[in-house]
C-alpha positions as a printed Julia matrix, in Angstrom:
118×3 Matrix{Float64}:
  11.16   19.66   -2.93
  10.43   17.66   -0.02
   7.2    19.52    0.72
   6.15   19.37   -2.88
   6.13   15.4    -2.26
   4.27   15.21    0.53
   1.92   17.46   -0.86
   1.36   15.16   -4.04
   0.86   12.06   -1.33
  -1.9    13.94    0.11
  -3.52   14.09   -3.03
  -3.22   10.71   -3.72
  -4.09    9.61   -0.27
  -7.23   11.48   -0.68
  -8.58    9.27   -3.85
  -7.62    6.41   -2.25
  -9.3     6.88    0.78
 -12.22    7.54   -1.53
 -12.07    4.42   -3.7
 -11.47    2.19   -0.17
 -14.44    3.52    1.28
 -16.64    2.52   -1.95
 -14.9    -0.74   -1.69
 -15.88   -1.27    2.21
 -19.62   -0.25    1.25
 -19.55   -2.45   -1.45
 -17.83   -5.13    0.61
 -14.68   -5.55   -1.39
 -12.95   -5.02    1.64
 -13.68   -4.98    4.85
 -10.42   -3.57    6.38
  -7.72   -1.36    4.07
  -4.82   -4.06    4.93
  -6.92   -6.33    2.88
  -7.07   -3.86   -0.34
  -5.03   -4.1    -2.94
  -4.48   -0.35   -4.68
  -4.04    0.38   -8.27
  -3.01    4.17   -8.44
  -3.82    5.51  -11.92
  -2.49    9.24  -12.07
  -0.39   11.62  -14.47
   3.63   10.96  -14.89
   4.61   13.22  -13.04
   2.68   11.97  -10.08
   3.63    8.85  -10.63
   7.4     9.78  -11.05
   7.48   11.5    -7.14
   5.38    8.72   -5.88
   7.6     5.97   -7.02
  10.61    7.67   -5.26
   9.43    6.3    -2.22
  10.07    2.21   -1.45
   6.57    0.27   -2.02
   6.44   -1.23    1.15
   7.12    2.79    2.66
   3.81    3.42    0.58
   1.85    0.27    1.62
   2.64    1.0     5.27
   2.01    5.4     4.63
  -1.42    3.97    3.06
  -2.07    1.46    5.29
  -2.45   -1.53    2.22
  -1.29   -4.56    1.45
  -0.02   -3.29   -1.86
   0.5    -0.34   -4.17
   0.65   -0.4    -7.71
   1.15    2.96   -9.81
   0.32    3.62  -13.31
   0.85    6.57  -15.8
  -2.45    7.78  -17.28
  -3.74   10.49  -19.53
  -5.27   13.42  -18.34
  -4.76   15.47  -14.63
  -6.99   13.06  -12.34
  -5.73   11.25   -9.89
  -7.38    7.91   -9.67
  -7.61    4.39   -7.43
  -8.86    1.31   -8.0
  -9.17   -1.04   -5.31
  -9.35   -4.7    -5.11
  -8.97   -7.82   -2.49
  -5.68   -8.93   -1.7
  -4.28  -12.58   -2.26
  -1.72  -12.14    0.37
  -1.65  -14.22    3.47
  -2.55  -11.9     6.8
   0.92  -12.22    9.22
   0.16  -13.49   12.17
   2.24  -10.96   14.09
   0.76   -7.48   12.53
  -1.91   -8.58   11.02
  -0.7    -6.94    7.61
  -1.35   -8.92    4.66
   2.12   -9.73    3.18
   4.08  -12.69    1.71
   5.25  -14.51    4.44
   8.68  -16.35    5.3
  10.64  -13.23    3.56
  12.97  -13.84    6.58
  14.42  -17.46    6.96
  14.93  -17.53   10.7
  10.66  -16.63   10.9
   9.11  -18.12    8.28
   5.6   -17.7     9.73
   5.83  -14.15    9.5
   5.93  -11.71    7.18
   9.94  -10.12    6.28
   9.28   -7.07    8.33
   8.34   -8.68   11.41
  10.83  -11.32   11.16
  13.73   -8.45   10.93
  11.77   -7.5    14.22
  11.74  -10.23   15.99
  15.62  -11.15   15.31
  16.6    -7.85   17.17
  14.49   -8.7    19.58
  16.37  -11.93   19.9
């Protein structure tokens, strides 16, 4: 089972590398933690993909967000698009910042981070 995931993240990490590397020679993006991704793929792609946490798949993909949606037919597809979200100053991720009240100049993640450290 777990190999049977991984396998269907492959596939969808192959059309998204595609559609970010039309976006960076089209100059959508210039980096992928700037891209927004809009996975358009059969349900039963989308059902294993969505078992895993978004910010698991925006970290995997390396992308400021993932969005899946069910769609007719057997091709996997990706849209890509520039992100609104601020850049974090500490990982230069693009993420909401101030998800973490003792950091709020950082994004959550690095603000859980930097309270262990403390």
């Amino acid at each position: 089972a777990l190999m049977k995931k991984f396998s269907v993240l492959l596939e969808v990490r192959d059309s998204l590398n595609k559609a970010l590397e039309e976006a960076r020679n089209e100059k959508v993006v210039n980096k992928r933690q700037e891209a927004d991704i809009t996975i358009e793929a059969p349900a039963e792609v989308v059902d294993i993909v969505s078992t895993f946490d978004d910010a698991d798949l925006e970290e995997l993909f390396i992308v400021a967000k993932v969005t899946l949606m069910p769609a007719d037919g057997e091709e996997i597809r990706a849209s890509v698009s520039k992100t609104e979200a601020p850049k974090c100053p500490r990982c230069w991720n693009h993420r909401e910042l101030g998800g973490n009240a003792n950091h709020a100049d950082v994004c959550k993640r690095c603000g859980d981070v930097l309270d262990k450290l403390a």
